[in-house]
C-alpha positions in Angstrom: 32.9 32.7 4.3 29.1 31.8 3.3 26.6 31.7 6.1 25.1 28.9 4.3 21.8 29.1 2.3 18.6 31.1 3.8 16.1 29.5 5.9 13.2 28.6 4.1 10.4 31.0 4.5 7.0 29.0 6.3 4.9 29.5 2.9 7.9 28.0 1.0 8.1 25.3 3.2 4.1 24.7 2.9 4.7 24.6 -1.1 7.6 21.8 -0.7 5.5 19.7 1.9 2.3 20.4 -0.5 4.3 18.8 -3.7 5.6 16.3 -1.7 2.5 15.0 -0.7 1.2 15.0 -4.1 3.8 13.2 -5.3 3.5 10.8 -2.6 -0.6 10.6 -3.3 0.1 10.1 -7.0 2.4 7.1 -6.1 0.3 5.3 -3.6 -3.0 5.8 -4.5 -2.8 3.9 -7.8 -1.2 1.1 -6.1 -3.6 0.7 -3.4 -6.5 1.0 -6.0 -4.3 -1.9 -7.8 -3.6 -4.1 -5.2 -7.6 -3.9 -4.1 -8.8 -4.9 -7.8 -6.5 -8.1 -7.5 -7.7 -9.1 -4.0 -7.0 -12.3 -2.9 -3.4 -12.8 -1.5 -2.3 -9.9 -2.7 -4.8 -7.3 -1.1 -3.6 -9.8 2.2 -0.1 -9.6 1.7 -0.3 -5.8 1.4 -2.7 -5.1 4.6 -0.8 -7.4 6.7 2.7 -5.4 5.2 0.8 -2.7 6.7 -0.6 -3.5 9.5 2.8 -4.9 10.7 4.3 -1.5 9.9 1.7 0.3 11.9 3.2 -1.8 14.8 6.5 -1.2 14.5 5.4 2.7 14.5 3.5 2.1 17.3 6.3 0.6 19.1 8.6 3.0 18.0 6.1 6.0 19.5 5.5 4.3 23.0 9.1 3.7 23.3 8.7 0.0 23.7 11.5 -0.9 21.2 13.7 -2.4 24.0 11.2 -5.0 24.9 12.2 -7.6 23.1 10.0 -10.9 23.9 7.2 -9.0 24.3 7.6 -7.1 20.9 8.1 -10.4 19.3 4.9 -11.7 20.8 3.4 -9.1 19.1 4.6 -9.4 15.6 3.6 -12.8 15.8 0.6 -12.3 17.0 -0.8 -9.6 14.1 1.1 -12.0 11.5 -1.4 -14.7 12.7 -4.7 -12.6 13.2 -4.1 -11.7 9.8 -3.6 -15.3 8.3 -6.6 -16.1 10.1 -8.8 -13.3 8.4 -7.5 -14.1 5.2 -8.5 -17.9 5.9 -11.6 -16.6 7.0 -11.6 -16.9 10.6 -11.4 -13.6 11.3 -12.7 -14.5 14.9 -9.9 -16.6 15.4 -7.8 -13.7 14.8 -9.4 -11.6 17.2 -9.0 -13.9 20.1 -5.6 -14.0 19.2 -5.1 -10.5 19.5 -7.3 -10.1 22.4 -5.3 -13.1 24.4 -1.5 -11.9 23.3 -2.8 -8.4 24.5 -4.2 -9.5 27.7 -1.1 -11.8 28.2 0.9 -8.6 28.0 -1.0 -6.7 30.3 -0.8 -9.0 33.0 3.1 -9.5 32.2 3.2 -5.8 32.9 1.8 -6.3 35.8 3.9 -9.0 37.3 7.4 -7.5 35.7 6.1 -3.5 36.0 7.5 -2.9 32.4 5.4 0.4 32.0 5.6 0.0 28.1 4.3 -2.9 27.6 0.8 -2.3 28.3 1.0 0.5 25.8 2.3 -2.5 23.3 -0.3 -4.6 24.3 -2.6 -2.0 22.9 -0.2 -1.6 20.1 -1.5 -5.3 19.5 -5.3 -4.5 19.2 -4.8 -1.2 17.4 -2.3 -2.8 14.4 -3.5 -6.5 14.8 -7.1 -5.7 13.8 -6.3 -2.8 11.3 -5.1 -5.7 9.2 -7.2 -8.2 9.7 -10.6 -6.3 9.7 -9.4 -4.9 5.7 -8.5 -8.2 4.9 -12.2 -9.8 6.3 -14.2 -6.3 4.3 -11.8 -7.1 0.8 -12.7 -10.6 1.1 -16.6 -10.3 1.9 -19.4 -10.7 -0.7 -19.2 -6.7 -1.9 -15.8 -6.6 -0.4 -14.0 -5.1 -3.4 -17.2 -2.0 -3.8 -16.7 -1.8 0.4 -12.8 -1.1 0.1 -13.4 1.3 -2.8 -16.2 3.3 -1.0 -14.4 3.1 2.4 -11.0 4.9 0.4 -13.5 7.3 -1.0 -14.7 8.8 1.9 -11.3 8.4 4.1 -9.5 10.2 1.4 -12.1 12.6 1.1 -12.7 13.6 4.7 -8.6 13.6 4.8 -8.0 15.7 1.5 -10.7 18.0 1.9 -10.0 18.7 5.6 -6.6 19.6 5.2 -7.3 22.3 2.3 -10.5 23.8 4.2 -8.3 24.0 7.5 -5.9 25.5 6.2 -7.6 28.2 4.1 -10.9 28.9 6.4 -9.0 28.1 9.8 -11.7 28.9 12.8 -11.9 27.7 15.9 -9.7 25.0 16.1 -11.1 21.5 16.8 -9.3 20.1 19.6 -6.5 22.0 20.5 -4.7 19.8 23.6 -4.6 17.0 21.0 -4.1 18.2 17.9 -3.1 22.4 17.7 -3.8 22.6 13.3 -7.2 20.4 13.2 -10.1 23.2 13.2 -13.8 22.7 13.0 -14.0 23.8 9.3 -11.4 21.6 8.2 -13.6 18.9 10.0 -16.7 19.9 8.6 -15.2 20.5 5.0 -14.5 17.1 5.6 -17.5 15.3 6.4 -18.9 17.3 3.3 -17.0 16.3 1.1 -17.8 12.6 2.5 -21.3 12.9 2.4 -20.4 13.8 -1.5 -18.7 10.5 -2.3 -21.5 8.8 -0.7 -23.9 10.7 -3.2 -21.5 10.0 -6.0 -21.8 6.1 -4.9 -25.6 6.3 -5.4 -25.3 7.9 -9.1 -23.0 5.3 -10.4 -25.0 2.5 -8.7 -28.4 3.4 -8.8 -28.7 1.0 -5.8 -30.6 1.8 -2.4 -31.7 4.8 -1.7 -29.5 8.1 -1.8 -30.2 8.0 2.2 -28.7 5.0 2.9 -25.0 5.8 1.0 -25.0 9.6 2.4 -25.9 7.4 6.0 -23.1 5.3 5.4 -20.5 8.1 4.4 -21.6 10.3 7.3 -20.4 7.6 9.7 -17.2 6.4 7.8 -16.2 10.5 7.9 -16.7 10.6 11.2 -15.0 7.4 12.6 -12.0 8.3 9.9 -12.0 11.8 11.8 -11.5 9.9 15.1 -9.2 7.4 13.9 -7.0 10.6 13.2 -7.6 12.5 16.9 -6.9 9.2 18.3 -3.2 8.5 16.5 -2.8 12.8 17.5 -3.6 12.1 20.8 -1.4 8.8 21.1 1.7 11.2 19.9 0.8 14.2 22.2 1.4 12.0 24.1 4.4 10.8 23.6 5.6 13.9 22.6 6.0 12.6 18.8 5.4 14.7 15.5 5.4 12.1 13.1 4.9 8.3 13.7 7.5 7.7 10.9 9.3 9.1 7.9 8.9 6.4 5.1 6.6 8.4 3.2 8.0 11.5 2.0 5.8 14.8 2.7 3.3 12.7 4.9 6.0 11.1 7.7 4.9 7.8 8.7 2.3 4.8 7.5 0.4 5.3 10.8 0.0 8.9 9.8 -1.6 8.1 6.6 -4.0 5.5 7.6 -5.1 6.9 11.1 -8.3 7.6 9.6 -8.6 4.5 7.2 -8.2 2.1 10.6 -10.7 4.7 12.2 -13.4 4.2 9.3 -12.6 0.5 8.7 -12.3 -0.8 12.4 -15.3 1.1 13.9 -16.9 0.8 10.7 -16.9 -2.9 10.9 -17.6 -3.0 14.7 -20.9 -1.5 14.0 -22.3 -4.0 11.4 -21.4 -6.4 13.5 -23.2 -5.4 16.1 -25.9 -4.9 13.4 -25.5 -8.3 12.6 -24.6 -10.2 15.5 -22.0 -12.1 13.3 -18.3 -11.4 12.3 -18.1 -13.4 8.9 -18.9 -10.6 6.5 -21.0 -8.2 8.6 -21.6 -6.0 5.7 -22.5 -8.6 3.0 -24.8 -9.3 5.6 -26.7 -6.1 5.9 -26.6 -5.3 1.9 -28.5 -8.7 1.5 -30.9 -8.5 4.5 -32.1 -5.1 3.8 -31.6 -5.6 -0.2 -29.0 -2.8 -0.8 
């Protein structure tokens, strides 16, 4: 009788998850790129797909998938934030996220469902994911913001994972995330700061300073995006937040850094700014970028 066929040595297994995730990258990343160029409803319809999967991983990793009402609430409530951005009233959106999230949290309080304050986060987290892509695609440079913003996620993600993996090091945070290490993160931020050079050369607008500026922060908050979804499944005591994409698991796996880079990124111009309606149209025409 056969004993079956024989494990699959780790380096083999590397090779199959490596093709797989090229496969998957040459599949996706030419229909993100397509669905960015069409903006409009479209580039909407496709970050609200995704922002209401995000949710349902989320739900799935904090276990929440039994709460019924309050899981509805939340659908409803990212469904709306992002009709709102794509209306442009993106701050309308936000204070329906922030009140359906709050609501929660006091239900939780009241009915001591211990999950539902974690999907009251869920709310924020997937609610503004959408909404704040939507608000950047539909701003006055939106569709040069989306491209620059994939440029330097991808980047920072890509470039990471090879360096890591070859260089290895000191590893970067180990409670949270065992395989991140330091020169994975710096290969990362490198390569960044690279796109953001590339961006000057093929604009010839501002200075060199201001796009390496720019892709120095978007690494960096992508690189937190991804320690934070790491940390959320540590938790949890989840490997992958999903399996709908073959050789990367989940959708909150692969845009981890993407909401990282695009929420914080957009936090911080409007703080710059002191207004939400197109925070970064708003700096590139103040300072003349």
């Amino acid at each position: 009788m056969s004993d079956g066929p024989p494990p699959v040595s780790p380096p083999a297994a590397r090779r199959s998850e490596l093709r797989l995730r090229v496969l998957s990258a040459v599949l996706l990343v030419p229909a993100a790129l397509a669905v960015t160029a069409l903006g409009g409803v479209w580039f909407a319809l496709g970050a609200g797909a995704c922002a209401l999967i995000l949710l349902r991983e989320w739900i799935l990793i904090v276990r929440a998938q039994d709460e019924i009402l309050a899981s509805a609430i939340a659908y409803a409530s990212v469904v709306g934030a992002a009709v709102a951005a794509a209306a442009g009233e993106i701050g309308a959106g936000f204070a329906l996220l922030l009140v359906s999230a709050v609501g929660l949290a006091l239900f939780r309080s009241v009915k001591r469902h211990k999950q539902t304050l974690w999907l009251a986060a869920g709310i924020v987290y997937s609610g503004s994911s959408g909404a704040v892509l939507i608000a950047l695609r539909d701003g006055s440079s939106g569709l040069a913001v989306i491209v620059f913003l994939f440029g330097v996620v991808w980047a920072t993600d890509i470039i990471a994972y090879f360096v890591g993996r070859r260089v290895g090091g000191p590893k970067l945070w180990v409670r949270v995330s065992p395989k991140k290490t330091w020169s994975g993160a710096l290969g990362g931020f490198a390569a960044a700061v690279a796109v953001g050079w590339i961006g000057f050369l093929l604009t010839g607008r501002a200075s060199p300073g201001v796009w390496l500026a720019f892709a120095a922060v978007l690494s960096v908050f992508s690189q937190v995006g991804d320690l934070f979804e790491s940390a959320l499944k540590r938790h949890f005591g989840v490997k992958d937040s999903g399996h709908i994409i073959p050789g990367h698991g989940g959708v909150m796996d692969r845009l981890d850094g993407l909401v990282g880079a695009a929420v914080l990124g957009y936090a911080v111009a409007v703080l710059l700014t002191g207004s939400a309606g197109d925070p970064v149209g708003q700096i590139i025409t103040m300072r003349g970028y």
